[in-house]
MDTraj code that builds the backbone (N, CA, C; nanometers):
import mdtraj as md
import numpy as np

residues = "UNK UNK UNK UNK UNK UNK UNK UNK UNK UNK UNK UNK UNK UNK UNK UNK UNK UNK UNK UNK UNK UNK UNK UNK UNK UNK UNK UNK UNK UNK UNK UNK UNK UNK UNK UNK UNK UNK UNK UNK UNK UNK UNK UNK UNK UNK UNK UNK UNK UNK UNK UNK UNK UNK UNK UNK UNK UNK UNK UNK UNK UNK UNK UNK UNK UNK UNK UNK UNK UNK UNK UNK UNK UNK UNK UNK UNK UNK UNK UNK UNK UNK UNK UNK UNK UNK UNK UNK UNK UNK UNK UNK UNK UNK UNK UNK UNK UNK UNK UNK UNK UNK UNK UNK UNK UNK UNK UNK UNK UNK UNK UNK UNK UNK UNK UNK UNK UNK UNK UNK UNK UNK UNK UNK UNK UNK UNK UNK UNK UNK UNK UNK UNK".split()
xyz = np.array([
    [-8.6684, -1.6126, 0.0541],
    [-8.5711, -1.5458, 0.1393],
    [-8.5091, -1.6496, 0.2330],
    [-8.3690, -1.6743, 0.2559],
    [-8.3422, -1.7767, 0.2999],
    [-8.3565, -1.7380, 0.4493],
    [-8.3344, -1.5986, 0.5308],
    [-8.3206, -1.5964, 0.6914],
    [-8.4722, -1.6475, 0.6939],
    [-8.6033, -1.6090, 0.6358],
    [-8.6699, -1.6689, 0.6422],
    [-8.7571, -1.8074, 0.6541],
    [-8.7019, -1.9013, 0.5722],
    [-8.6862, -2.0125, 0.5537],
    [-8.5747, -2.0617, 0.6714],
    [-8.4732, -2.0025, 0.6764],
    [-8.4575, -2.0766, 0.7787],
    [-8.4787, -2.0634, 0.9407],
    [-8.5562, -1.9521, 0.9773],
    [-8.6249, -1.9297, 1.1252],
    [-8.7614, -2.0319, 1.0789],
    [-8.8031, -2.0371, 0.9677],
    [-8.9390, -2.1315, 0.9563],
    [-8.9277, -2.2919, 0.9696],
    [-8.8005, -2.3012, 0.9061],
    [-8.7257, -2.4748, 0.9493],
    [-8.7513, -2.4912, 1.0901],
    [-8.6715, -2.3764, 1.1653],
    [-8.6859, -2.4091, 1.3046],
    [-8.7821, -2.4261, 1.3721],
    [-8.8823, -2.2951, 1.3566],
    [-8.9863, -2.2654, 1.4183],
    [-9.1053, -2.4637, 1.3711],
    [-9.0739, -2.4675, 1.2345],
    [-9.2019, -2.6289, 1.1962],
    [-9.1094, -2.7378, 1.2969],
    [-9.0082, -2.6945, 1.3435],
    [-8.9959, -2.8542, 1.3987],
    [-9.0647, -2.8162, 1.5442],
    [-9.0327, -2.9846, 1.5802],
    [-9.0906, -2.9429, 1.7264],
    [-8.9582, -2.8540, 1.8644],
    [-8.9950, -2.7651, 1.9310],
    [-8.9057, -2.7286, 2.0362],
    [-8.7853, -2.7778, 2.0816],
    [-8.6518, -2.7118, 2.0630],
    [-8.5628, -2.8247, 2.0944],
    [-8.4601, -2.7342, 2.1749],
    [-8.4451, -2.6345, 2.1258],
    [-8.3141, -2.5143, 2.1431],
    [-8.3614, -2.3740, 2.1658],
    [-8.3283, -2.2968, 2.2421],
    [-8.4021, -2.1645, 2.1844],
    [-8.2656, -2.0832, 2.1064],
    [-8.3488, -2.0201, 2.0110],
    [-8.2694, -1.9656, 1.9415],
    [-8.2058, -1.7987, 1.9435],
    [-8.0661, -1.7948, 1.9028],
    [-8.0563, -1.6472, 1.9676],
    [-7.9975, -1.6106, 1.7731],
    [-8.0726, -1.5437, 1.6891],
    [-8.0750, -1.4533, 1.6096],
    [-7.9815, -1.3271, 1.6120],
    [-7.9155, -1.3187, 1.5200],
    [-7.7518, -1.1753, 1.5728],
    [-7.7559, -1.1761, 1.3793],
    [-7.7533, -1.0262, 1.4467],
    [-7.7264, -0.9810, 1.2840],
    [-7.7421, -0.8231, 1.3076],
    [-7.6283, -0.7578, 1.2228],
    [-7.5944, -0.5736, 1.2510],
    [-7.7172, -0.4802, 1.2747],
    [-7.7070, -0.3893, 1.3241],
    [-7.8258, -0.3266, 1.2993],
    [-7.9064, -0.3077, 1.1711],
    [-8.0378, -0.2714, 1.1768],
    [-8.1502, -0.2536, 1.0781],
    [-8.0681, -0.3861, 0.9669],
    [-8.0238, -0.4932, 1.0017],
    [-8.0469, -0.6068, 0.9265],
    [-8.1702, -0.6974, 0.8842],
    [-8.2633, -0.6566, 0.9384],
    [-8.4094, -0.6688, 0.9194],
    [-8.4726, -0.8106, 1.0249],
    [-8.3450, -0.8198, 1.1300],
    [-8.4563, -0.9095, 1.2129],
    [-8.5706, -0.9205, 1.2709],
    [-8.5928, -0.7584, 1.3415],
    [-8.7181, -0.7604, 1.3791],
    [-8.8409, -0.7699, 1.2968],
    [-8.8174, -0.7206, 1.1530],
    [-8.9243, -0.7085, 1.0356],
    [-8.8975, -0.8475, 0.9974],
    [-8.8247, -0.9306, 1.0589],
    [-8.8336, -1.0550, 0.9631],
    [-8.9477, -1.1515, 1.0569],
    [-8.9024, -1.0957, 1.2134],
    [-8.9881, -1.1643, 1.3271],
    [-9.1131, -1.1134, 1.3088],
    [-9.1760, -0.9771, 1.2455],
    [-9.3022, -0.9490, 1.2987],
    [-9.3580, -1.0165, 1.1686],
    [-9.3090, -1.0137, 1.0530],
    [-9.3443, -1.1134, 0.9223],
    [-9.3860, -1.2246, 0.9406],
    [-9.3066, -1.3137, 1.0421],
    [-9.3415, -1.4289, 1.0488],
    [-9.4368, -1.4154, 1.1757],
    [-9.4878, -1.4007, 1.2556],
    [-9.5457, -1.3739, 1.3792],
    [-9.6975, -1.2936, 1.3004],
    [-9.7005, -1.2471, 1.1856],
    [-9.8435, -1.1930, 1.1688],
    [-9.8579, -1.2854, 1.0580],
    [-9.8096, -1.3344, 0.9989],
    [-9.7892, -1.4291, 0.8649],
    [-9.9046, -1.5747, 0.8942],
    [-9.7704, -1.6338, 1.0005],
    [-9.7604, -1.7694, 0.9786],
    [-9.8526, -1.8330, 1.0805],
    [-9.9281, -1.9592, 1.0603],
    [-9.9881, -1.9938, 1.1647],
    [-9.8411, -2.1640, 1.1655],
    [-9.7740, -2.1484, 1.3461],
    [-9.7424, -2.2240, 1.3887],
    [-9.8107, -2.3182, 1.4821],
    [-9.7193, -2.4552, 1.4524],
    [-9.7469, -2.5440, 1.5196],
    [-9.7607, -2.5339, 1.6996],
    [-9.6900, -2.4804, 1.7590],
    [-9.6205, -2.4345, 1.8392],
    [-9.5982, -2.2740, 1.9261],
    [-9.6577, -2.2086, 2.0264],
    [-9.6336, -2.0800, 2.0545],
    [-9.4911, -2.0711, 2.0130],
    [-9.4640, -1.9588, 1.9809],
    [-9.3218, -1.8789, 1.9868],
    [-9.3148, -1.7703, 2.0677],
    [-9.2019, -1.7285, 2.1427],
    [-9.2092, -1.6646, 2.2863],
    [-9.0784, -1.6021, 2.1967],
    [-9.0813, -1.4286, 2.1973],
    [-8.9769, -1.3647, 2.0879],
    [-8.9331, -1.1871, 2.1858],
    [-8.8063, -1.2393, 2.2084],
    [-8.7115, -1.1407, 2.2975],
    [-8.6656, -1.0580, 2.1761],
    [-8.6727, -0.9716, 2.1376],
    [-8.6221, -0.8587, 2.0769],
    [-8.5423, -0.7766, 2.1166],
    [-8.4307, -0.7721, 2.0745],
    [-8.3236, -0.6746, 2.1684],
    [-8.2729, -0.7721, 2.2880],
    [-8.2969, -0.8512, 2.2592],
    [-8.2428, -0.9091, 2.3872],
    [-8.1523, -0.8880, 2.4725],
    [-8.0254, -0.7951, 2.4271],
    [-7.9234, -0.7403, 2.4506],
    [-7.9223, -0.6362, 2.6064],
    [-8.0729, -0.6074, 2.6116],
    [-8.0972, -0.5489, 2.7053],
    [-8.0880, -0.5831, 2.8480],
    [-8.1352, -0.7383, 2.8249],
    [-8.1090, -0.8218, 2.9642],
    [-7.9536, -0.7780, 3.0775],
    [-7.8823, -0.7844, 2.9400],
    [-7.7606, -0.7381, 3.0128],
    [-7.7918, -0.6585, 3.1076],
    [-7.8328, -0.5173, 3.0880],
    [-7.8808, -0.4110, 3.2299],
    [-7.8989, -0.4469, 3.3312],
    [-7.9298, -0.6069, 3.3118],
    [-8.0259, -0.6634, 3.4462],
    [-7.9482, -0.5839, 3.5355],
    [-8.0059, -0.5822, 3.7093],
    [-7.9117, -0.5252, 3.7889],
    [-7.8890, -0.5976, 3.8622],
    [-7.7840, -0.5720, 3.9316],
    [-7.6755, -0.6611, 3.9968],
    [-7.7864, -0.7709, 4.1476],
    [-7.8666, -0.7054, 4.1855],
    [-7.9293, -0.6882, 4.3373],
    [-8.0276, -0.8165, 4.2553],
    [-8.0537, -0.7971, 4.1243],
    [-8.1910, -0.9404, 4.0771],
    [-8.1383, -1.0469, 4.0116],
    [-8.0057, -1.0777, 4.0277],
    [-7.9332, -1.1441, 3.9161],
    [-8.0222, -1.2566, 3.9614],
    [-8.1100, -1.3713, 4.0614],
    [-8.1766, -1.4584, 4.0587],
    [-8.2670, -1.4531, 3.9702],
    [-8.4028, -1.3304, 3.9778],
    [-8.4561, -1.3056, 3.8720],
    [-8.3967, -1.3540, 3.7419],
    [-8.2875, -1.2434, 3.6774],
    [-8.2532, -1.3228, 3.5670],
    [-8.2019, -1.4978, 3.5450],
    [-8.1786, -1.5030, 3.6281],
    [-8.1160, -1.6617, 3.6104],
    [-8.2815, -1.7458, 3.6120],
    [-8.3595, -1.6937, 3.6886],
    [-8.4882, -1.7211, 3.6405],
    [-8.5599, -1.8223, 3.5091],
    [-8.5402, -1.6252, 3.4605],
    [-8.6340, -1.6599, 3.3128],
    [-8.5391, -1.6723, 3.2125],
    [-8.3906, -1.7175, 3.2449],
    [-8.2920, -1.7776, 3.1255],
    [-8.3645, -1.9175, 3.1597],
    [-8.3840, -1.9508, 3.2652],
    [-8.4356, -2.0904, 3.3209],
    [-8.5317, -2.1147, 3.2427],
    [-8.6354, -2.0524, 3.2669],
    [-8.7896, -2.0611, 3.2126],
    [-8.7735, -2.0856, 3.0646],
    [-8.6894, -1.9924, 3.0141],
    [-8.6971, -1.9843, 2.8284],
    [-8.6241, -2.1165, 2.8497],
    [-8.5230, -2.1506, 2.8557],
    [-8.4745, -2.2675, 2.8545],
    [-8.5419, -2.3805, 2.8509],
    [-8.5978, -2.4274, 2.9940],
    [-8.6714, -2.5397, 3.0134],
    [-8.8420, -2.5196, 2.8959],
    [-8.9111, -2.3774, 2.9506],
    [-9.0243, -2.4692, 2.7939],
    [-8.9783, -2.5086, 2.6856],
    [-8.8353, -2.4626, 2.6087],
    [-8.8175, -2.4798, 2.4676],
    [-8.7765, -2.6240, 2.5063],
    [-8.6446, -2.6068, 2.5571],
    [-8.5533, -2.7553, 2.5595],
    [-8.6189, -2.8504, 2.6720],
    [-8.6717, -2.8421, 2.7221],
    [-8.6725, -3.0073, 2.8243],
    [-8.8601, -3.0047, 2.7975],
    [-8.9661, -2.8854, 2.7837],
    [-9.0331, -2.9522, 2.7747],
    [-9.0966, -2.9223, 2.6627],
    [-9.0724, -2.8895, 2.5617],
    [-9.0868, -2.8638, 2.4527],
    [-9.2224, -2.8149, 2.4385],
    [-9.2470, -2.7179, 2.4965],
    [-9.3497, -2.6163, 2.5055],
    [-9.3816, -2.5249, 2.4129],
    [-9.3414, -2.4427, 2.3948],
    [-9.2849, -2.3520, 2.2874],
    [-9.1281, -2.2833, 2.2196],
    [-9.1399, -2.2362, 2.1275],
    [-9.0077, -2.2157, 2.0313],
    [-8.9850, -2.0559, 2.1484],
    [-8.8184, -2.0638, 2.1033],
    [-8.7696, -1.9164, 2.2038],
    [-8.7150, -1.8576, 2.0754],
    [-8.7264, -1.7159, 2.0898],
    [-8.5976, -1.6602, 1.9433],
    [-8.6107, -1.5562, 2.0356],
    [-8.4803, -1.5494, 2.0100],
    [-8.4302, -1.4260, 2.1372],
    [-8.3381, -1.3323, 1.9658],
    [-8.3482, -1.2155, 1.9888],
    [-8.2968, -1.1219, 1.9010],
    [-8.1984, -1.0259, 1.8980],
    [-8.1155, -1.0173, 1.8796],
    [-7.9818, -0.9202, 1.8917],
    [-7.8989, -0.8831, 1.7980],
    [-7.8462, -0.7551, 1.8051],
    [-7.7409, -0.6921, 1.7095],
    [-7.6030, -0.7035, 1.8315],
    [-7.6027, -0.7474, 1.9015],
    [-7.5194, -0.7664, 1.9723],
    [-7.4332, -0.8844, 1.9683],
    [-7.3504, -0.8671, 1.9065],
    [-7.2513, -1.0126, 1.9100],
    [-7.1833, -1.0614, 2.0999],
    [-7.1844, -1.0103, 2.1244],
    [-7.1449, -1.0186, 2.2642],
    [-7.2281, -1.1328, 2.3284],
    [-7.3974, -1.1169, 2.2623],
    [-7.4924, -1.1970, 2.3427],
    [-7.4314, -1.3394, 2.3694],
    [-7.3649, -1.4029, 2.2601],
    [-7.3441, -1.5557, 2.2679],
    [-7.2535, -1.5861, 2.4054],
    [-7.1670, -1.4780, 2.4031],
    [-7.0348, -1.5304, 2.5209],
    [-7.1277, -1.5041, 2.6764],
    [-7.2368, -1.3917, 2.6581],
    [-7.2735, -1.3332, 2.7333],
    [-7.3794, -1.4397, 2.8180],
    [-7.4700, -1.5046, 2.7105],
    [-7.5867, -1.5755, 2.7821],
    [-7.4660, -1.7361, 2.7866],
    [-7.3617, -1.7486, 2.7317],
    [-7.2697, -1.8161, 2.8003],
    [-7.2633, -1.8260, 2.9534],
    [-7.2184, -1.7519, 2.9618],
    [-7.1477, -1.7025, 3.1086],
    [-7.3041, -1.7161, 3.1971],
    [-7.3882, -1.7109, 3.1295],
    [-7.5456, -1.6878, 3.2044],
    [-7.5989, -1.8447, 3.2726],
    [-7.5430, -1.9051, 3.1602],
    [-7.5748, -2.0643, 3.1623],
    [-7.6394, -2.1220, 3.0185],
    [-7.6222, -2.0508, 2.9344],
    [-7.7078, -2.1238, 2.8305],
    [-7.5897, -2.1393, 2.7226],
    [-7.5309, -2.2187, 2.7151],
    [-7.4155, -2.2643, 2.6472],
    [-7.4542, -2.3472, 2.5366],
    [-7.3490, -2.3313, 2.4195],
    [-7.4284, -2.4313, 2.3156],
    [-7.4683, -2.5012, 2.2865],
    [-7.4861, -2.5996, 2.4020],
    [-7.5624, -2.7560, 2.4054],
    [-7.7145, -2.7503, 2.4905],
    [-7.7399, -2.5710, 2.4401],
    [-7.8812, -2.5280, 2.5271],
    [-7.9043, -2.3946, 2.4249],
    [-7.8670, -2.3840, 2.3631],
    [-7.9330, -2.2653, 2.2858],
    [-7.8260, -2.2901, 2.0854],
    [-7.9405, -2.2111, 1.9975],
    [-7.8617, -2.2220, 1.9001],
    [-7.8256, -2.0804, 1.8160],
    [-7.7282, -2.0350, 1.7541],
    [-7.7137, -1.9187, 1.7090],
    [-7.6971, -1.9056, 1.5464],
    [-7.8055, -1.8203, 1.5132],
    [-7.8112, -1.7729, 1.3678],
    [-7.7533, -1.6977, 1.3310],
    [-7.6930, -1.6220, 1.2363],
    [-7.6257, -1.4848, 1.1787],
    [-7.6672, -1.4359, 1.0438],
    [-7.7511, -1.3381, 1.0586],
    [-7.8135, -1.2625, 0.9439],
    [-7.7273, -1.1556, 0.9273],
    [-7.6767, -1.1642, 0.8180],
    [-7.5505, -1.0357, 0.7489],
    [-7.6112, -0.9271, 0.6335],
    [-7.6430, -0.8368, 0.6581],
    [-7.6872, -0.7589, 0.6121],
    [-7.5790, -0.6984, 0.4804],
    [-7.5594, -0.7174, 0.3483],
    [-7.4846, -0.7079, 0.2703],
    [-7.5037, -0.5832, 0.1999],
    [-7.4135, -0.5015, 0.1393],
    [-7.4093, -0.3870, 0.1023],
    [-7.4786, -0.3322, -0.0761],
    [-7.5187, -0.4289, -0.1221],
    [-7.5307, -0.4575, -0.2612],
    [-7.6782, -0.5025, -0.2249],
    [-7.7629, -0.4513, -0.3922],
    [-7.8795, -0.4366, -0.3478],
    [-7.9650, -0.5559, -0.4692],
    [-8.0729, -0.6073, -0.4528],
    [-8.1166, -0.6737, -0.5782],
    [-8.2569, -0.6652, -0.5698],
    [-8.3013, -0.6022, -0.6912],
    [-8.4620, -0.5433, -0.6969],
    [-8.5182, -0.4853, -0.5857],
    [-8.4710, -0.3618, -0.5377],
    [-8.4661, -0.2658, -0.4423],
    [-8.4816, -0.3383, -0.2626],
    [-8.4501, -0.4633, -0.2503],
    [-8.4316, -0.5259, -0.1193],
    [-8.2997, -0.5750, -0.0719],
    [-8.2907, -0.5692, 0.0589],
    [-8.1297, -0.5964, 0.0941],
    [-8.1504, -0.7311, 0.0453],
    [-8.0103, -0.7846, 0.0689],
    [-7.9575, -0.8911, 0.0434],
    [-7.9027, -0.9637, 0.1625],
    [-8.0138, -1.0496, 0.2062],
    [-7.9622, -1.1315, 0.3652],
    [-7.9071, -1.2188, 0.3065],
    [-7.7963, -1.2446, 0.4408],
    [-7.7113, -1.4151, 0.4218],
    [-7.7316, -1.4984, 0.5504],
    [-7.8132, -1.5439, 0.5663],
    [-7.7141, -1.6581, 0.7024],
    [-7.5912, -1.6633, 0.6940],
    [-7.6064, -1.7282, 0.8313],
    [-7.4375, -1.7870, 0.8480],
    [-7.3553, -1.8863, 0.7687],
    [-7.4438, -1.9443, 0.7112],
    [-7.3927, -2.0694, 0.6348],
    [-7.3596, -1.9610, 0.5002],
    [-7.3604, -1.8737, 0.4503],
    [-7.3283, -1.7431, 0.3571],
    [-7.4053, -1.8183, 0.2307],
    [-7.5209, -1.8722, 0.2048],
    [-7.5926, -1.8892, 0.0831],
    [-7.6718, -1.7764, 0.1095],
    [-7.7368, -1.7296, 0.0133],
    [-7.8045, -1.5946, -0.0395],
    [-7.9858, -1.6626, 0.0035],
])
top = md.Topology()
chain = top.add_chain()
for i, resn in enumerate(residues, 1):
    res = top.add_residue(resn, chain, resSeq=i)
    for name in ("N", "CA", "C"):
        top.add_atom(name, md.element.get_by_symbol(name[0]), res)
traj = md.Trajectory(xyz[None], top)
């Protein structure tokens, strides 16, 4: 399965980016995260936001809070390479969104799992972004 293979590329290297995962609903990210999370033994903790989309709610009165733990996920993945981040969303919005937050693309990286309409031996058919099967 390639979304597989390629959250596992990421996850074997060492910490560099945290990653923000976007793909339509019931595209199977979360079943792809709890797969790999009961599966796999990593090198590395992985720290895994699901829905991440939710953050948005934050409220207006804690916006430090959030600027926080964008901080926190940030700095263990990228500066001290602590553990892997995969943050999860059906929300396309997230990218412009944790933009505007501070985590811009030279601090986070974005995947796209496309959930395709056509079926092969009764399982969807994921694509990354790069559109190989």
């Amino acid at each position: 399965m390639e979304a597989y293979d390629m959250v596992m590329r990421h996850l074997n290297d060492e910490p560099s980016k945290p990653v923000l995962l976007l793909g339509p609903i019931n595209s199977g990210k979360s079943a792809l995260l709890t797969k790999i999370m009961d599966q796999e033994i990593l090198r590395k903790p992985v720290i895994v936001v699901d829905e991440v989309n939710d953050l948005t709610r934050w409220k207006h009165k804690d916006v430090e809070k959030l600027k926080s733990l964008l901080n926190f996920l940030r700095r263990t993945c990228k500066e001290k390479e602590r553990a892997h981040i995969v943050l999860a969303s059906a929300d396309f919005f997230m990218v412009s969104w944790l933009q505007s937050k501070g985590l811009d693309a030279t601090q986070r990286r974005v995947e796209v799992l496309v959930q395709q309409l056509g079926r092969r031996r009764g399982s969807n058919i994921i694509k990354t972004s790069n559109g190989r099967q």
